[in-house]
Structures are given as C-alpha cells and as structure tokens.
C-alpha positions as YAML, in Angstrom:
chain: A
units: angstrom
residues:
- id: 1
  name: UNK
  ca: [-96.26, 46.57, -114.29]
- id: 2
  name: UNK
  ca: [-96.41, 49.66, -112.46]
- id: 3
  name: UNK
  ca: [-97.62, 53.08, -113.16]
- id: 4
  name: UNK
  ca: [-94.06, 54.49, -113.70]
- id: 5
  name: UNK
  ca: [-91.67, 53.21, -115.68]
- id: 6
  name: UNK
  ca: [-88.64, 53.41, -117.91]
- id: 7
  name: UNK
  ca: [-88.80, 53.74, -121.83]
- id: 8
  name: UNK
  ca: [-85.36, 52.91, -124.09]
- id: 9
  name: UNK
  ca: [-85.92, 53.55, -127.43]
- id: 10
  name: UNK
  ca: [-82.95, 52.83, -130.00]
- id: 11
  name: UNK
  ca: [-83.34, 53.20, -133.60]
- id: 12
  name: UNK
  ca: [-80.88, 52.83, -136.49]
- id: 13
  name: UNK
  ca: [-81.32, 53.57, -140.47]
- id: 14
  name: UNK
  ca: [-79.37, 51.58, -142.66]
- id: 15
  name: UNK
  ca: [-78.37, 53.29, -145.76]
- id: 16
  name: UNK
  ca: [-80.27, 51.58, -148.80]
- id: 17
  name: UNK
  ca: [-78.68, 48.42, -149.64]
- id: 18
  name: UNK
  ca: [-75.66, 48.45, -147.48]
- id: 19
  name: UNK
  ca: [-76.95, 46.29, -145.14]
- id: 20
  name: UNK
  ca: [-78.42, 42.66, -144.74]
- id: 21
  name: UNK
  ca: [-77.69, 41.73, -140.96]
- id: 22
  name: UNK
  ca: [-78.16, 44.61, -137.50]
- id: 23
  name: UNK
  ca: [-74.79, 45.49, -136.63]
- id: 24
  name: UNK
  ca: [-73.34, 46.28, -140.04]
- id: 25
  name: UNK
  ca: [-72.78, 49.31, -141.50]
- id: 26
  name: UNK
  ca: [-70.40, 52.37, -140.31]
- id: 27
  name: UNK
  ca: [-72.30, 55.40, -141.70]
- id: 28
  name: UNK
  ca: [-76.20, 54.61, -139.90]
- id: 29
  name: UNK
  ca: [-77.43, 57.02, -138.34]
- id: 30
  name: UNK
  ca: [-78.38, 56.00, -134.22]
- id: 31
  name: UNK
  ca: [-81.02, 57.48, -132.33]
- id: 32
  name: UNK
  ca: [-81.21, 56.50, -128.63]
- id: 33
  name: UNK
  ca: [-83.65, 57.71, -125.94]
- id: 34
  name: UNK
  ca: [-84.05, 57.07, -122.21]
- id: 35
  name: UNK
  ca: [-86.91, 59.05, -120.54]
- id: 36
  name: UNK
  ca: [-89.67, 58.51, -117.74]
- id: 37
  name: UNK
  ca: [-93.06, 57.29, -118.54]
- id: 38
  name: UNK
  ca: [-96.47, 56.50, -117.97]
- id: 39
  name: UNK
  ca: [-97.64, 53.11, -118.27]
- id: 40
  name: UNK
  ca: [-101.57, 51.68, -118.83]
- id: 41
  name: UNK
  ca: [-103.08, 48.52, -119.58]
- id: 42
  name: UNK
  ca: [-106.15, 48.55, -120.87]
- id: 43
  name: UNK
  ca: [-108.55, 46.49, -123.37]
- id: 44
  name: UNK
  ca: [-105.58, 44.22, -124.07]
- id: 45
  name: UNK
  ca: [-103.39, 46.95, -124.94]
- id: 46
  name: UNK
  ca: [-100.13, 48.62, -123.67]
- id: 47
  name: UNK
  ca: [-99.92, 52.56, -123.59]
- id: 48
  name: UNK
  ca: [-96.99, 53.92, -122.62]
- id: 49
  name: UNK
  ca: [-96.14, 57.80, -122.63]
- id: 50
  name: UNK
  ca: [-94.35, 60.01, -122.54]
- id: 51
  name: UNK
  ca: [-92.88, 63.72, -123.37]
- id: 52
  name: UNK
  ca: [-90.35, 65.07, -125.52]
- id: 53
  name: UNK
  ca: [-88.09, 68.31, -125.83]
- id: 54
  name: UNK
  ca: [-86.61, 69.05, -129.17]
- id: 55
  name: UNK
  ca: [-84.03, 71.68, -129.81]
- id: 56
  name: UNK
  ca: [-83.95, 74.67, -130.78]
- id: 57
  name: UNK
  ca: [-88.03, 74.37, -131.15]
- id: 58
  name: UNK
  ca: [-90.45, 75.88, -128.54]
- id: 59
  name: UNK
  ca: [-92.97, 73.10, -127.19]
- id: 60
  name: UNK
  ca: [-92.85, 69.56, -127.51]
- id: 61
  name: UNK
  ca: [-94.15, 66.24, -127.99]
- id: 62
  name: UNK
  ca: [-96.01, 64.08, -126.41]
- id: 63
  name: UNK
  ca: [-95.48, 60.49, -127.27]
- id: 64
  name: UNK
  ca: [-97.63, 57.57, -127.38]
- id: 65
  name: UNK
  ca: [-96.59, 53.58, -127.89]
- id: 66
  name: UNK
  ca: [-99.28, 51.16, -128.51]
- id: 67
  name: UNK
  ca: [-98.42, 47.77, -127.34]
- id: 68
  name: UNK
  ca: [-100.78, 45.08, -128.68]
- id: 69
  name: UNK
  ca: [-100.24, 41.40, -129.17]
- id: 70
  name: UNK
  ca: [-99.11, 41.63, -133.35]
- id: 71
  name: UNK
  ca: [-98.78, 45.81, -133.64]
- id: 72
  name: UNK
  ca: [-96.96, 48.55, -132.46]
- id: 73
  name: UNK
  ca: [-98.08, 52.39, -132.98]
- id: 74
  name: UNK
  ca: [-96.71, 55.46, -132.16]
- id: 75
  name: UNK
  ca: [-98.54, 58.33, -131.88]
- id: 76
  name: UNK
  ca: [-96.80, 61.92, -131.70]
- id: 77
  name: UNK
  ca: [-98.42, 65.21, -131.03]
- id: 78
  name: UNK
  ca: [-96.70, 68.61, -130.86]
- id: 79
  name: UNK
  ca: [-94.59, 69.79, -132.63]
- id: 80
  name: UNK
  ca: [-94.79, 67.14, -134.63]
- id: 81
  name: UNK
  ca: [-97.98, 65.42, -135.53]
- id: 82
  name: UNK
  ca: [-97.89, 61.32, -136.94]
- id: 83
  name: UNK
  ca: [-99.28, 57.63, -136.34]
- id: 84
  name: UNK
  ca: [-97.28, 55.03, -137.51]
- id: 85
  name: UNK
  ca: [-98.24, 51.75, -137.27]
- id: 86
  name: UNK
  ca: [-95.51, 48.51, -137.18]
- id: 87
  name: UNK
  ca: [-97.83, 44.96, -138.46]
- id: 88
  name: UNK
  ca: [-95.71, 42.26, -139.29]
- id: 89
  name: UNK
  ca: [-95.16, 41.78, -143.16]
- id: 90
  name: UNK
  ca: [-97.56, 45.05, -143.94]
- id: 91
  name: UNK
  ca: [-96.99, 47.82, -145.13]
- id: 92
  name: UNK
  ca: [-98.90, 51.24, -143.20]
- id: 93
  name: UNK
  ca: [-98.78, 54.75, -145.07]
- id: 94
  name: UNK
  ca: [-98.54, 57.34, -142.37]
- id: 95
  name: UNK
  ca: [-99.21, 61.56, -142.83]
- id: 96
  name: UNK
  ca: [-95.93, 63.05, -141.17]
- id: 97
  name: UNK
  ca: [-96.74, 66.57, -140.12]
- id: 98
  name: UNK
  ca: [-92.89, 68.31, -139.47]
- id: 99
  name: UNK
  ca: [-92.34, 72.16, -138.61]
- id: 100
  name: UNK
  ca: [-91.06, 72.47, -142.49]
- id: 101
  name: UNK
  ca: [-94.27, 70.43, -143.83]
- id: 102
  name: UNK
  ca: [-95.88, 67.11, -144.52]
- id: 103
  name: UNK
  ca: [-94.31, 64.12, -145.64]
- id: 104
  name: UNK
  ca: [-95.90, 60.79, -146.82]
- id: 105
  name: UNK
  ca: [-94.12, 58.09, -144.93]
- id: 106
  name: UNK
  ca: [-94.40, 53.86, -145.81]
- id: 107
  name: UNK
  ca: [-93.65, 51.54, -143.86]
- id: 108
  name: UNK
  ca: [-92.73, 48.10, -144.57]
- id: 109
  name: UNK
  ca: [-92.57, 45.92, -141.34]
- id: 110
  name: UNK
  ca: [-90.34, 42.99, -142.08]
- id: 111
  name: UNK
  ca: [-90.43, 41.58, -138.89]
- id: 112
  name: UNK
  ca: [-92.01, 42.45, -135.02]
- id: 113
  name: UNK
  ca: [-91.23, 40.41, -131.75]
- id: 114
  name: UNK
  ca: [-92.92, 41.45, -128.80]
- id: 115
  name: UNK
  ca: [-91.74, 39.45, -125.75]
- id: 116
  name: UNK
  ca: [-93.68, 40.26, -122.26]
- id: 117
  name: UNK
  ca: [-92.75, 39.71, -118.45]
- id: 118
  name: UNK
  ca: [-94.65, 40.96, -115.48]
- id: 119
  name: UNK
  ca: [-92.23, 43.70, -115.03]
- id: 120
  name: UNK
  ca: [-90.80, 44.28, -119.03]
- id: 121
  name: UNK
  ca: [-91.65, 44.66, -122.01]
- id: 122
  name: UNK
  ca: [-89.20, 44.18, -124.84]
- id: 123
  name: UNK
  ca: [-90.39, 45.47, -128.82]
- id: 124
  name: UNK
  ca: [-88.07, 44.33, -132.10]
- id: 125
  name: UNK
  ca: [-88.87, 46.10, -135.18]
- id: 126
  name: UNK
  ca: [-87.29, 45.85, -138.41]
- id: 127
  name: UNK
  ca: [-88.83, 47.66, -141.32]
- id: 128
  name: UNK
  ca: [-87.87, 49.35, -144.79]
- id: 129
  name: UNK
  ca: [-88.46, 53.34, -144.59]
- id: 130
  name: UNK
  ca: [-90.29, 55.08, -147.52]
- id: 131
  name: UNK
  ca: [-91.04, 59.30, -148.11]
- id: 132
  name: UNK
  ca: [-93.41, 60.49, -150.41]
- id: 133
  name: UNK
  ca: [-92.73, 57.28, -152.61]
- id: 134
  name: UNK
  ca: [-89.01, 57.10, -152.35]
- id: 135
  name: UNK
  ca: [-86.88, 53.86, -150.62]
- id: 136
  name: UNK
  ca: [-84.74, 55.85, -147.66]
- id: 137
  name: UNK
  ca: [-83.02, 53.38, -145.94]
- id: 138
  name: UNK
  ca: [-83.48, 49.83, -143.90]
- id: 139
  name: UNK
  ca: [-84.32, 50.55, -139.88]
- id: 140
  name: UNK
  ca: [-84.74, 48.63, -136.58]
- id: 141
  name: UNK
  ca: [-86.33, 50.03, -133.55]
- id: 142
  name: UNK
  ca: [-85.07, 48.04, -129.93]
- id: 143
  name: UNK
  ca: [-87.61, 49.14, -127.21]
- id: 144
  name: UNK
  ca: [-87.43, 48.37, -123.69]
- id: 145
  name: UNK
  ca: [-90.44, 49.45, -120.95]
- id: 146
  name: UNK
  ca: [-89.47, 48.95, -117.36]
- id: 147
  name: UNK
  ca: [-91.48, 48.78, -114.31]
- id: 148
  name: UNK
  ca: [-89.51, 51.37, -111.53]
- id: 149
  name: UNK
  ca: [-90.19, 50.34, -108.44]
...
C-alpha cells in the first residue's frame, strides 16, 4: 500500500430496537466521509490518518485508525479528544472529551471483519452505542482505505 491513500468512512445509528438487519430503518442518522490520508505499516499494525474540519468550530481534528488483525481504534485529537476501541464480542468504555464536556461512551462490538489486499483495506463494524450508562442506538461503521497511485 502506498503512502497516500483514500479513507471512506460511513456510519449509521439505528434507533434502539428498530432494527435487526443493515439497511432497515428510515429515521438513522448517516454519516459519510471521503478525505486524503496517510498510510503506515508498522509492528503489524495499520495507521492511517488523517485531518478533520468541523463547522462552525475553530481548529480541528486529527484522526487516527488502528488497523490490527482482531481490533480497530480510533484515536481523535482536537477539538475533540477520544480512543475508542472496536474487539469483537467486547465491550471498551471510552472518555469522550466534546467542546460542551465529557461523556462516558460503551461500546459493545457485535461483530468486526477486516478483509486485506495489497492495495485495500476493507473494516465492518457493528456495535451497540452506550453514554454515560444509557443504550443510544445500534451502529455499523463501513471503512474503505485505498492505495492512490
């Protein structure tokens, strides 16, 4: 994989208990992002990154996604400040540092597929979202690294 590449992100929250299969649903809220980054390999380990803008907030923040053989993490820095960490059938508690305050964030991996190519990576993550001890919603995260030639 080269140095530069592509990162799709695409997320979707399920409201709590509407939903059983991806696809479902009419009122989810979807988050899509398509950006340049920087890719590594190192100690057996993917790190991709990359920045983001947020509006109406001066600054940013500057991603990093962990790629290892059973976990994903992602690391943000800025304006706002977290490490969450995707194991398969574990749950991680995560410190989410927002402009407005902190929240406690849980999350419940149900399931992680991580398939590789020379020149792509694909990530599958389906998890169960909790803050500060409350069930949110059902999610799935579809990621996509890209070599650019």
């Amino acid at each position: 994989m080269t140095k530069n590449v592509l990162i799709s992100i695409s997320g979707l929250h399920y409201e709590v208990g509407i939903i059983k299969n991806i696809g479902a649903g009419a009122e989810n809220d979807i988050i899509e992002v398509i950006t340049p980054a920087r890719y590594v390999f190192r100690s057996k380990k993917h790190y991709i990154t990359y920045e983001e803008f947020v509006e109406g907030f001066n600054g940013s923040i500057k991603n990093t996604v962990i790629i290892s053989e059973d976990k994903v993490e992602i690391r943000k820095k800025g304006i706002t400040n977290s490490s969450l960490i995707f194991e398969n059938s574990k749950i991680n508690i995560a410190k989410y540092h927002i402009p407005y305050g902190e929240l406690n964030v849980g999350i419940h991996t149900k399931d992680l597929r991580i398939t590789e190519t020379p020149d792509e990576i694909d990530v599958l993550i389906l998890y169960e979202l909790e803050i500060n001890g409350e069930m949110i919603s059902n999610c799935h995260i579809k990621m996509k690294v890209t070599a650019v030639s």
